[in-house]
C-alpha positions as CSV (number, residue, x, y, z in Angstrom):
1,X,-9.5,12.6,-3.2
2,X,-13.2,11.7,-3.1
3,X,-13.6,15.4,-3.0
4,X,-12.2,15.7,-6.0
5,X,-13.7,13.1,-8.1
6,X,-17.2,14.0,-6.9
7,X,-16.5,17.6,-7.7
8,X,-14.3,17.4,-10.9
9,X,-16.0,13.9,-12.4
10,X,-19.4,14.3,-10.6
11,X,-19.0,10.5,-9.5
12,X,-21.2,9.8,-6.2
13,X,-19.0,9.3,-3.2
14,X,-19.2,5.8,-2.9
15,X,-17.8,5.2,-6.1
16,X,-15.3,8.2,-5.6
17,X,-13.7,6.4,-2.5
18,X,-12.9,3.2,-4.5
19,X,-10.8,5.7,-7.3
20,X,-9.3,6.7,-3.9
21,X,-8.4,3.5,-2.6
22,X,-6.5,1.9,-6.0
23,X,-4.1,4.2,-5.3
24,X,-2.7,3.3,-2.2
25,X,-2.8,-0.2,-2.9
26,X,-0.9,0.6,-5.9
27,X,1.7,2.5,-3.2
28,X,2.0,-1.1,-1.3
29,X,3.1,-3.1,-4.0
30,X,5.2,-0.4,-5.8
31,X,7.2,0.0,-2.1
32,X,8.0,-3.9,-1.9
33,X,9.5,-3.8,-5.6
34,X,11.3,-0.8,-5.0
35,X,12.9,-2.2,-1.7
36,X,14.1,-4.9,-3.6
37,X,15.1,-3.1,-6.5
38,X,16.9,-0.4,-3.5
39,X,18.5,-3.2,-2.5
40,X,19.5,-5.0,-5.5
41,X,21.2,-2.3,-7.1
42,X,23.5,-1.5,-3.6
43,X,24.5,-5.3,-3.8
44,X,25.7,-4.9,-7.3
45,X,27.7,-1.9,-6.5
46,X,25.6,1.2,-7.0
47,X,26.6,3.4,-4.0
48,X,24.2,4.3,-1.1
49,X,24.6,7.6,-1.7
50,X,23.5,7.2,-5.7
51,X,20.7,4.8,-4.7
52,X,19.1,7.0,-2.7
53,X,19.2,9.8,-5.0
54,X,17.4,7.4,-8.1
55,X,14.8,6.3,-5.6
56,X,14.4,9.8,-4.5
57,X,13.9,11.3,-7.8
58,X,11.5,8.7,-9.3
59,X,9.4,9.2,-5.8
60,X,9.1,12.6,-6.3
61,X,9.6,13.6,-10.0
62,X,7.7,10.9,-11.2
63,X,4.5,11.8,-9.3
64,X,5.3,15.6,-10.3
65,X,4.4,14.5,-13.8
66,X,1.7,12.2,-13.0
67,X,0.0,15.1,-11.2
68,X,0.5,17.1,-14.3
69,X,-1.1,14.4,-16.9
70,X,-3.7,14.3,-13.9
71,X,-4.7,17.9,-14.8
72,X,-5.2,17.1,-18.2
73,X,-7.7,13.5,-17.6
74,X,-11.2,13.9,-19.2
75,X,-12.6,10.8,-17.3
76,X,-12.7,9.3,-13.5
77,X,-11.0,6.2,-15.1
78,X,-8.1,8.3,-16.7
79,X,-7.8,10.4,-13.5
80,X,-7.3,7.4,-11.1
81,X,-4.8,5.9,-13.4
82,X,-2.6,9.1,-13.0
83,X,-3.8,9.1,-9.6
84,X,-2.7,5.6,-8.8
85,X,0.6,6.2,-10.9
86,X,1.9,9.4,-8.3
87,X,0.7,7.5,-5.3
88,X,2.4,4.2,-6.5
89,X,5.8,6.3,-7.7
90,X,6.1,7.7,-4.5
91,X,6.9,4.5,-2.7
92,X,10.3,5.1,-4.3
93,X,11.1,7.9,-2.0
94,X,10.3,5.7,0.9
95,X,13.7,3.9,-0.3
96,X,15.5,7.0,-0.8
97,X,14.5,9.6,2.4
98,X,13.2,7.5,4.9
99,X,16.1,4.3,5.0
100,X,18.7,7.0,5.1
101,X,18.2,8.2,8.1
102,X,19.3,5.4,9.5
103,X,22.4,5.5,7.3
104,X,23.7,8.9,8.3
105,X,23.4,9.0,11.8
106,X,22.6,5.6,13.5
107,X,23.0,6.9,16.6
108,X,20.7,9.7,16.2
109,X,18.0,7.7,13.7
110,X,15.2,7.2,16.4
111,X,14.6,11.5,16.7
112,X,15.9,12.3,13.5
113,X,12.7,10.0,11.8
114,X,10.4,11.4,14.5
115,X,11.3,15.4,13.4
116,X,10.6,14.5,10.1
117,X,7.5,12.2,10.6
118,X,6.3,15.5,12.9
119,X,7.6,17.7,9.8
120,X,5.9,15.6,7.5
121,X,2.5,15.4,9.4
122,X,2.3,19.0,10.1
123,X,3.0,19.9,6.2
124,X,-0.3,17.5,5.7
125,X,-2.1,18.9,8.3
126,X,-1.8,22.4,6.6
127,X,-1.6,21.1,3.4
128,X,-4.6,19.3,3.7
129,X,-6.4,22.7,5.0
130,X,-4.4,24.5,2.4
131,X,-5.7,22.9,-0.4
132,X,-9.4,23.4,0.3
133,X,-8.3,27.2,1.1
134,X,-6.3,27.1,-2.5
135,X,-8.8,25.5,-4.5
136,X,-11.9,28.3,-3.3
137,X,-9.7,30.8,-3.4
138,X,-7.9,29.6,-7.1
139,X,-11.4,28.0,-8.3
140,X,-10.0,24.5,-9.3
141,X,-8.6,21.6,-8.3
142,X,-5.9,22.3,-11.5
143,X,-3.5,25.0,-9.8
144,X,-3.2,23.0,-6.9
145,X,-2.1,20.1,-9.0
146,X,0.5,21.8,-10.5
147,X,1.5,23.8,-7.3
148,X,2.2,20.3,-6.1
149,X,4.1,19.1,-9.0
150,X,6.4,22.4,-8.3
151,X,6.9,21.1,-5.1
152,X,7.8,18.2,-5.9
153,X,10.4,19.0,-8.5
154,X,11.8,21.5,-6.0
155,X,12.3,18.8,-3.3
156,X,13.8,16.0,-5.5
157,X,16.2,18.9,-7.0
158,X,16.9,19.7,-3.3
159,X,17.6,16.0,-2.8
160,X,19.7,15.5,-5.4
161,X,22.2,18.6,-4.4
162,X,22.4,17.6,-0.8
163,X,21.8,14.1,-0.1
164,X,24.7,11.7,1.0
165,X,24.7,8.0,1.9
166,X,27.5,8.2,3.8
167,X,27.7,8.6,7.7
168,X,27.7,12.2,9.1
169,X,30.0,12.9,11.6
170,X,28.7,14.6,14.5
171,X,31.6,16.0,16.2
172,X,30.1,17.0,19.7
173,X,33.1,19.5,20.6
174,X,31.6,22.3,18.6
């Protein structure tokens, strides 16, 4: 991110890490409302499995489109706003993927989050190296925006299709 603003909004990297930093404080405070709003709408009936998906698609599709008004932003100030509004969205899909692990499969939740934490660290690893490989090779910052808003949209439509709340039965007689 500091990257970015120094090279897109020639800011000097000290003030480019504190456009990086509203973000993910924005993600902090946006995670604790949606927990509560997660668990609010389960109490009054919503099912788990319905839940998950509306926290799901407003963590993913709703930093999709923020990274595609980020393309657009003609100042640092406008950029970190659309900035801080994907990162702070995305704590919604901490209420969707990550609490239904445990939901699922109880008795497998431990290795199922640690294959995809190690899923989800390796795709930043290489997407972190990625994007510097994507931006030379594209020349800007703006297909790799909207490469990740595809992304996005792909994996909340995935979601969506596929996701239950409900307990999977592993039946170990296969």
């Amino acid at each position: 991110m500091p990257i970015y603003f120094k090279t897109i909004y020639h800011v000097d990297l000290r003030q480019a890490a504190w456009f990086s930093a509203v973000p993910w404080s924005m993600m902090a405070l946006v995670g604790y409302f949606a927990g509560v709003l997660s668990d609010m709408m389960i109490q009054s009936g919503t099912s788990v499995t319905l839940t998950r998906k509306i926290m799901q698609s407003i963590g993913f599709v709703g930093p999709g489109l923020a990274l595609i008004g980020l393309t657009m932003a003609k100042t640092p100030l406008i950029a970190s706003a659309w900035l801080t509004l994907a990162v702070g969205l995305k704590a919604f899909s901490h209420c969707g993927f990550l609490v239904n692990l445990q939901e699922i499969a109880p008795q497998y939740s431990g290795v199922l989050h640690g294959m995809s934490n190690t899923a989800g660290t390796l795709a930043a690893i290489v997407g972190t190296v990625g994007a510097g490989f994507f931006v030379e090779l594209v020349g800007s910052f703006k297909g790799f925006l909207l490469l990740t808003s595809f992304l996005y949209f792909s994996a909340a439509l995935f979601w969506n299709v596929y996701c239950t709340g409900e307990r999977v039965d592993f039946n170990e007689t296969a």
